[in-house]
Each structure stands twice: as C-alpha cells, then as structure tokens.
MARDRENSE-59528 format. One record per residue: residue in one letter; x, y, z of N, C-alpha, C in turn. Coordinates in steps of 0.05 Angstrom, whole numbers, plus 5000, padded with zeros to 4 digits. Layout:
BEGIN
aXYZXYZXYZ ...
% end
This chain:
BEGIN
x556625117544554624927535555624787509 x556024957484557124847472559824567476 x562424647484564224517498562424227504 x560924227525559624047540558123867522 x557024027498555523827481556823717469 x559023847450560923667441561623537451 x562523437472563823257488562123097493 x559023137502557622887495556022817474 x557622817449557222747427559522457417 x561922657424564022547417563522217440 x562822347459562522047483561421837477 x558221967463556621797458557921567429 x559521747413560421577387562021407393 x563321487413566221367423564321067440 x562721067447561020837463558920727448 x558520857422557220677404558120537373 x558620317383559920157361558220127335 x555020257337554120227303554120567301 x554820777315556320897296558620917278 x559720747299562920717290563020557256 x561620407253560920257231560020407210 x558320497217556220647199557920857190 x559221037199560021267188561921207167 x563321027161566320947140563520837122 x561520677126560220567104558820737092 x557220947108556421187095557621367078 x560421357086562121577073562421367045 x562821147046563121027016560720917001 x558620997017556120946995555621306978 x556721466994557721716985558021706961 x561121676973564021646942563121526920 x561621236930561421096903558321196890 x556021296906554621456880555821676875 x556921826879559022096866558821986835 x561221756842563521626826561621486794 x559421326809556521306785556521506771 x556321696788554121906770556722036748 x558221996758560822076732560821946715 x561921676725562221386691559221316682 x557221406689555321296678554721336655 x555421586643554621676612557321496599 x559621516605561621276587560921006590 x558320906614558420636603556720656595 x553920836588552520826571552320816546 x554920896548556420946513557420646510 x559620486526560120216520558019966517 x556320096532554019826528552519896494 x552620086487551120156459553120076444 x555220146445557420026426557719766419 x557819596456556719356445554719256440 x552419276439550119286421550319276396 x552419536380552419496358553919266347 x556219206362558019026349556518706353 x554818696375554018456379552418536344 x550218656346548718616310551018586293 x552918756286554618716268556218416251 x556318266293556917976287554217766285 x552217826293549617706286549917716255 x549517986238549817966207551917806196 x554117906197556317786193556517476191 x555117336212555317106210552716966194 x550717106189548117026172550017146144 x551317216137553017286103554617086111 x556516936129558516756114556516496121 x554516526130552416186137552016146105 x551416406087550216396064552116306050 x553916456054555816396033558116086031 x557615936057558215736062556615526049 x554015646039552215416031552115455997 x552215755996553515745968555615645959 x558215565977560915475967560415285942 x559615045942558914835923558615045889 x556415165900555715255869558215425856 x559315605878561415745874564915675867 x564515355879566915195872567115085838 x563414985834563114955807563615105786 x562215415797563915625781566115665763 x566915655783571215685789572115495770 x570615255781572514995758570715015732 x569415155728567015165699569915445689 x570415665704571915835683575215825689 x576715625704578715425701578615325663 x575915185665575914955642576515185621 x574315315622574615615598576815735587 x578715805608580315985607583315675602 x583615515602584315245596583215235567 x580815185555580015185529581115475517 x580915715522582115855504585215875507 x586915835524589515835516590915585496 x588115345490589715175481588315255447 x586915485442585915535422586715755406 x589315945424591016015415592615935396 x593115685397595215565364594015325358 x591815225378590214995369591714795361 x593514695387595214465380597714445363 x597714605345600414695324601214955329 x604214965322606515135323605915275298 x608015495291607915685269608615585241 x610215305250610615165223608415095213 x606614925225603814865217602115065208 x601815195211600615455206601415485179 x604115595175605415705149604715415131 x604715215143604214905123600714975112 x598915065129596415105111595915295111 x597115555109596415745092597515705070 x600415595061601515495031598815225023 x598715035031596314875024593914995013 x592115175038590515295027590615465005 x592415595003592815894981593615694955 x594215444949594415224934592015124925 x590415054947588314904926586215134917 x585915444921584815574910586515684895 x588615624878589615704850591116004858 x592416064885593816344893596016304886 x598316464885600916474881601816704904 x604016634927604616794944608016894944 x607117104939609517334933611117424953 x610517324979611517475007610217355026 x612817225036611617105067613617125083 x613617335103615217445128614117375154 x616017235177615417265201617117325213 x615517625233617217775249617617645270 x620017815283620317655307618317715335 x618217425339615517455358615817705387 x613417715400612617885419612917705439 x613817765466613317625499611717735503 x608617525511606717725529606617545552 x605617615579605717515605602117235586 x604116945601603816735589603016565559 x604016865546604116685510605316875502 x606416755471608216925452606017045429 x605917285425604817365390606617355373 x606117235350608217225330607017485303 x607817545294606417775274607317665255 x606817715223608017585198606517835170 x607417805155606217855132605617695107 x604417715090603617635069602317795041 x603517725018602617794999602717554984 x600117514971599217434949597417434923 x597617394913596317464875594017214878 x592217364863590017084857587917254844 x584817044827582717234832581117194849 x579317384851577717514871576917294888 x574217104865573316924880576016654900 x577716624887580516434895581316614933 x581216894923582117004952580217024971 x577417104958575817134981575016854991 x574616604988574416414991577416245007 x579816335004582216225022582416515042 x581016685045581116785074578516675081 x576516685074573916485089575416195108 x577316035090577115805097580515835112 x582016025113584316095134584016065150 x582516365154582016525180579116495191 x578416295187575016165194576515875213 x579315865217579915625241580015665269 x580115405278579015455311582115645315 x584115605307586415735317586216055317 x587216175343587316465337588516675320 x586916775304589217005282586917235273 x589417405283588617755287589717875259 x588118015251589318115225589018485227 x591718565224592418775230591719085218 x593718945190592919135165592118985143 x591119085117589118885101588719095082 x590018975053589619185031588918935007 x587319044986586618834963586819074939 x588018994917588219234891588819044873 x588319164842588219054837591618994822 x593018804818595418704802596118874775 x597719134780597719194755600019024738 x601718904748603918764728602718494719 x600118424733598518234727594918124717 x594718284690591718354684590518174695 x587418214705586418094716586018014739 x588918024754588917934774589118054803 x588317994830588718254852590818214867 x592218364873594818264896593618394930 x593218164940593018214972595118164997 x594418435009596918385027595518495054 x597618305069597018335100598618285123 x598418405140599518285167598018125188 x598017945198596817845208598617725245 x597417645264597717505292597317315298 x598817165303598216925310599816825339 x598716735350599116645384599716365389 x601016325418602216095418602816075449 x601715945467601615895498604415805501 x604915955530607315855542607815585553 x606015495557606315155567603614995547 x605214705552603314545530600714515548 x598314575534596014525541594614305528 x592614135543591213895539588713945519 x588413845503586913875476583913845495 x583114075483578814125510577213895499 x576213805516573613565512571313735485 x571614065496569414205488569314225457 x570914105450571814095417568813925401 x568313745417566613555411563713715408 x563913815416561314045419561314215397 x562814185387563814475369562614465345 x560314595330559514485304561414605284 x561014375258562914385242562514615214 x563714695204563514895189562314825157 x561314925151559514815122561914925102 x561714845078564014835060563615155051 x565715285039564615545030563715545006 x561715745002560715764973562215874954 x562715854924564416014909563016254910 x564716484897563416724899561916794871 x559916884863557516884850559417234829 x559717364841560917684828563817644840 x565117934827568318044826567518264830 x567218464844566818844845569218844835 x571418734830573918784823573918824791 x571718604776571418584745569318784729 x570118794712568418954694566518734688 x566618534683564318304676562818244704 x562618384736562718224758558518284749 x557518494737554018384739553418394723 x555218104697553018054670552817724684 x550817734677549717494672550817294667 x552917284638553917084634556616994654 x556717144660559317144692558417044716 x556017094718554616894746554316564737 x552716564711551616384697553316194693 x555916224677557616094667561416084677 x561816324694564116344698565016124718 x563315904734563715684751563415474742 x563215404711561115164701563615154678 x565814894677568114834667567914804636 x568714844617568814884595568214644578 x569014384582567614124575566014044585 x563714184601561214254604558814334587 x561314594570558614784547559114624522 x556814634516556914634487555814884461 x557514964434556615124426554614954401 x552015084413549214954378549215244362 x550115384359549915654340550415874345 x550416074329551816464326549916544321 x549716784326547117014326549417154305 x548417384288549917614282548017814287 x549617984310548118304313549118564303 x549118674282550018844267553018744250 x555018864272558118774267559518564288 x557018554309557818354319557018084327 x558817904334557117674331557017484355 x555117384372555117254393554816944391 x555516774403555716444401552916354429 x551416144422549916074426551115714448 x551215844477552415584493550115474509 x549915184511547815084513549314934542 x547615024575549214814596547514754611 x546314594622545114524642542214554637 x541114494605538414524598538014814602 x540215014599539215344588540915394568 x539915584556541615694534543016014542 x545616024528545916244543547316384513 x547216634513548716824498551916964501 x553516854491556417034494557817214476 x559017414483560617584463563217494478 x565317734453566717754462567917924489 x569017824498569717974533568717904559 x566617724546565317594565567117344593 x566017344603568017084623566316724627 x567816574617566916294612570016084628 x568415934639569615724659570715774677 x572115584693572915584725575815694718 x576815744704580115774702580616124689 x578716284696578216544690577916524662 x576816364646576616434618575816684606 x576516724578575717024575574916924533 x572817014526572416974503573817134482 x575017054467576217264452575217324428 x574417124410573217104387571517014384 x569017124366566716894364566516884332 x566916574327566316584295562916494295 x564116394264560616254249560415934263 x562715834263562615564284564015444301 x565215744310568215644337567715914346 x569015894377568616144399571816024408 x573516214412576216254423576016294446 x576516184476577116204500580216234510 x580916464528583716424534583916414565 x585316234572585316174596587816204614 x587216284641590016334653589916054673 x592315944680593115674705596115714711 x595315694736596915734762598915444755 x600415404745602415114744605115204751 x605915004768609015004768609715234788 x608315374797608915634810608615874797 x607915934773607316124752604916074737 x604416374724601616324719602416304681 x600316144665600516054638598116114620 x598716224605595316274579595516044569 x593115974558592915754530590615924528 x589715724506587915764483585615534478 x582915544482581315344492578815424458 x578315194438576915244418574715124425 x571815164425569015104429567515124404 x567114854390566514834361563714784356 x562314824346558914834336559214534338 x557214374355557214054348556514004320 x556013714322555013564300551313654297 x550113644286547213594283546113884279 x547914114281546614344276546114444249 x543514544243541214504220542814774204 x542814984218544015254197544815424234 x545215704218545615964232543816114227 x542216234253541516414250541716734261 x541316914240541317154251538517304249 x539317484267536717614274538217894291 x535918164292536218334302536018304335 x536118524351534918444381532718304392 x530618384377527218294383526518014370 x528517954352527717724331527917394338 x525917264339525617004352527416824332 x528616684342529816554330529916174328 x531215924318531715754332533915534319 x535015414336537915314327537215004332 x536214814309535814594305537414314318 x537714234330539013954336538013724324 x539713494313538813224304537513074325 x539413134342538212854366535212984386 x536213234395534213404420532113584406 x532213534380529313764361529814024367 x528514174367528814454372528914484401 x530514804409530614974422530115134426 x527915314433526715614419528915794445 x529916004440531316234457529316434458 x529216514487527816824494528716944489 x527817144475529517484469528117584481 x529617894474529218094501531418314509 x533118154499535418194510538018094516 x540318064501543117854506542317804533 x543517574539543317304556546017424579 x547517454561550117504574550317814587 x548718004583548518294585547718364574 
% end
C-alpha cells in the first residue's frame, strides 16, 4: 500500500503543473523569510543610524545657514582687528627710527635743565615681525626737571618699556639726583601706513611742575611750594624781621607776603638763600649752561619807599610801610616759610 501511494503521489505531481510551480516558489518564500528574520535586527540598526545622520545634517546645515548670515558682521570684525593690529604695529616707533628717539630724549632732557651722563644702545633683539632695541640712560637733574621729562618722554604715542629704574640722590653733585635706567623701544619689520585713528586720539594737557621734592629737606615748607616756581625778578624784598639770632627777609609776590630764612629755596633755577641781611638777602643759584652745571650769586635788595625795619618776637604784629602801596599788615602765627 504504501509503494502504491507513493506512486500515486509522485503521478499526480508529475501531471500537475501548479504543483510543479508552487513547490520552487514555496521553497523560496521559505529561504527568504528565514533570511528576514536574520538581517532584520542589522537593518534596524542602519535605518536608526540613518536617522541619526539625517538630524545631524538637518543641524548642521541650520549652524552654517546662521553663520552664513552672520558672515557680513564677521567680515567687519576681521577688518575692524586687521585695522587694530595695523594701528599698533605702526605705534611701535610711531613713524621714527631710534635716531629720532635718541633726538628727543636729548631735546627733552634739555628743555627741562638735565645733563645726561650715559647713553648706551644695546644691540637690538629679533622678535618674529619687529626688532626690540634695549638702551640705557643716566642722567643728573632736580627732582621736579626729572619727574616732569619722564612725564613728557615716556607719556608718547611711541612704545617704550622700561626695565630697570633707580633715582638717588647725586653724591658728587649736592642737590642734585642721578637717574638711571634701561629702557625698550620697538620698531616693525616693514613700513607701516600712519592710522587714520590718530585723529581720534585726544591730546595730552601740558604737565604740571611739581609742587614738592621727597628728595629735599625743604620739599614741605611752605616757602618751597610758594616760591620755589616764581623767578626771582618776580620777588621783591619790603623788609627783615629779627628773631632772636636770626634774621628772616620779608618777599612780597603776587599780592602775598611771604617769610624767608636762610636755607630756604627761592626761584625756578634751584635757588637757595644764603644770607639774610638788614637790606639784602643772598641767593645762590645753580644753571645747566654749556653742558655743565654753574653757581652765581643773585642779590635781592630792600626797594625804594621802605619806612624802617621791623622786629618783633613770634606772636608780634608787625608792619613794613611802602610810599606808593601804604601799608601791609603780615599774619603771624607762625614763619611763612616753616
């Protein structure tokens, strides 16, 4: 039986042409869900992947949309710190070489009455696109003359670095301080175009003289603020006090009266009082001429019209007569000058 059925099995397939079909198509609708059910978790995985990369280039392209519309502002930028970085290399030597330089620091240290003892320049530095040049300097002056030519040096648009920096006072020269320094100064490797931005630039107010010396023994009397800036054919002496053994001169400037001894400091040329008589006050004065410094001797004589002299103790009111201006009454209290 078996035998027999097989055989009409096999007959029947063999005489039916949609088995014949069917069975190869069945067998590969088989294979190929098998074959699914294997790759399906790796393409699950590729389709998420691209998912991600599709967002990745969605963002991506909303940051350079932005930044495409930023370009303008960002180009402006660029040429705003172009111009900048253009303005400070040409402010490095600000148009002049090291000669120029050395031409007004001798100028300047000139018209404030300095004398310079040492002027060295080392050999310059290569830095990637400018040279530093280093130098030193020493020079003599007083106080107010130096602090006033570094104000107005090293207060220029040009660049200068100052290294080391010592001020003492001149012992081979009373009175006076010797300052020394090293200083930097810079200089671009190619010539740069002088900046529009200059025009912008506000201008520097003149410097003030200096008022004290921490350097002087006279730097907080009175008569050293009062009188040590105010030129000597300026004062006039109307009279002498006598205070015990000593005796002070009576200078009259600018509608005040002021009191001096000896040691005191009077006029623009470091005057120094030496003597005070009954109708002359001795001034000695130092000037910078010729390249060397010179004393003289400066006499301030009681004018015409003065009535007498008077003396008096500390507390004691006093007054020193004029022909032409009548009296003058002086506050006491206290010397004028300290």
């Amino acid at each position: 039986m078996n035998l027999l059925q097989r055989g009409a099995w096999q007959a029947l397939i063999e005489r039916s042409r949609f088995f014949r079909l069917a069975l190869p198509l069945a067998t590969g609708l088989i294979v190929f869900g098998v074959g699914c059910l294997i790759r399906l978790p790796q393409w699950l995985q590729l389709q998420e992947a691209a998912l991600a990369r599709q967002a990745w280039l969605s963002e991506d392209h909303e940051i350079k949309a932005a930044e495409v519309l930023a370009l303008p502002q960002m180009r402006e930028a660029f040429e705003g710190a172009q111009q900048q970085l253009q303005d400070a290399r040409w402010r490095l030597a600000a148009g002049a070489d090291m000669s120029d330089l050395l031409d007004q620091l001798a100028a300047s240290g000139h018209a404030h009455g300095l004398h310079f003892e040492a002027l060295d320049v080392l050999d310059e530095l290569k830095q990637p696109s400018y040279r530093q040049v280093p130098f030193d300097v020493q020079v003599v002056g007083h106080y107010p003359g130096l602090r006033m030519w570094l104000d107005d040096w090293l207060g220029q648009i040009r660049l200068l670095r100052i290294e080391t920096f010592s001020l003492r006072l001149a012992d081979d020269k009373p009175g006076l301080l010797r300052l020394g320094m090293r200083a930097h100064a810079y200089q671009a490797d190619m010539s740069v175009p002088q900046p529009s931005s200059l025009a912008d630039s506000p201008a520097r107010g003149a410097a003030l003289p200096m008022a004290v010396d921490p350097f002087s023994a006279w730097a907080m009397r009175s008569a050293q603020a009062g009188l040590a800036g105010v030129p000597l054919a300026q004062l006039e002496m109307v009279g002498s006090l006598q205070r015990g053994q000593q005796r002070e001169a009576l200078l009259w400037s600018a509608g005040r009266l002021y009191r001096v001894r000896p040691g005191d400091r009077l006029g623009r040329d470091g005057g120094k009082v030496l003597r005070v008589g009954e109708r002359q006050l001795e001034v000695q004065e130092r000037l910078f001429v010729g390249g060397a410094w010179h004393e003289r001797t400066v006499m301030l004589t009681l004018r015409m019209g003065v009535k007498r002299e008077a003396t008096a103790g500390d507390e004691m009111a006093f007054e020193v007569f004029d022909s032409d201006a009548g009296s003058k009454p002086v506050v006491h209290g206290g010397a004028l000058s300290g």
